[in-house]
N, C-alpha and C positions, 0 to 999 in steps of 0.2 A: 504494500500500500504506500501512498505517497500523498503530500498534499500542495494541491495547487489553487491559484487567483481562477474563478470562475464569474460571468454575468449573472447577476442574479434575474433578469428578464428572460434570456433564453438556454443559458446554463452553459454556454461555450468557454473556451478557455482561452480562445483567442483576444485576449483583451490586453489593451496599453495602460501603462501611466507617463504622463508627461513626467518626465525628468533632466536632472541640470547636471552635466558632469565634468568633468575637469582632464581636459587630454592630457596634463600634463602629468597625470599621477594614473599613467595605464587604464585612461576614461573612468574611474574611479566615479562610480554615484554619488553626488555630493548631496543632492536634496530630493525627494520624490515628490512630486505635488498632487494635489488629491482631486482631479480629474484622472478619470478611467473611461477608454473607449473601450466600443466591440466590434470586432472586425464583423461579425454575423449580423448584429441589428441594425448594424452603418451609425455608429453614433455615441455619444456618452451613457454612460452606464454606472451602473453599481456593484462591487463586487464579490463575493464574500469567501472564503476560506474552506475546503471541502476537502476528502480523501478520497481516492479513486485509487485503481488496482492499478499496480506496475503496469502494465500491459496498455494502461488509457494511453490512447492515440492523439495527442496534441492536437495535429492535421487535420482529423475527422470529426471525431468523439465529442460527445455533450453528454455533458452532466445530468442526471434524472435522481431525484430525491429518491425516488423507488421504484423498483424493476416495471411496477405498474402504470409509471407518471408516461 
């Protein structure tokens, strides 16, 4: 199991945070800012914290609360 950033609208993992980084220190994340896109809904989003199996496919894969959803 592993845990990764998910939208909480469609459950994709494909999402950004703007960030400010510093080339001079190996691009070193300096600040993270608290806008988050999602490459799936086209747009800003919210995100939230979840575990998904080794095997979850970054690429494809979306997040489901339960085998059911």
């Amino acid at each position: 199991m592993k845990k990764i950033q998910v939208c909480t609208t469609c459950g994709s993992p494909r999402v950004t945070y703007d960030a400010l980084v510093d080339p001079n220190k190996d691009n070193e994340i300096v600040t993270i800012f608290d806008n988050s896109d999602c490459r799936d809904c086209d747009g800003e989003c919210r995100t939230q914290e979840v575990e998904v199996v080794s095997d979850f496919n970054m690429e494809t894969d979306f997040y489901k609360e339960t085998e059911n959803a």
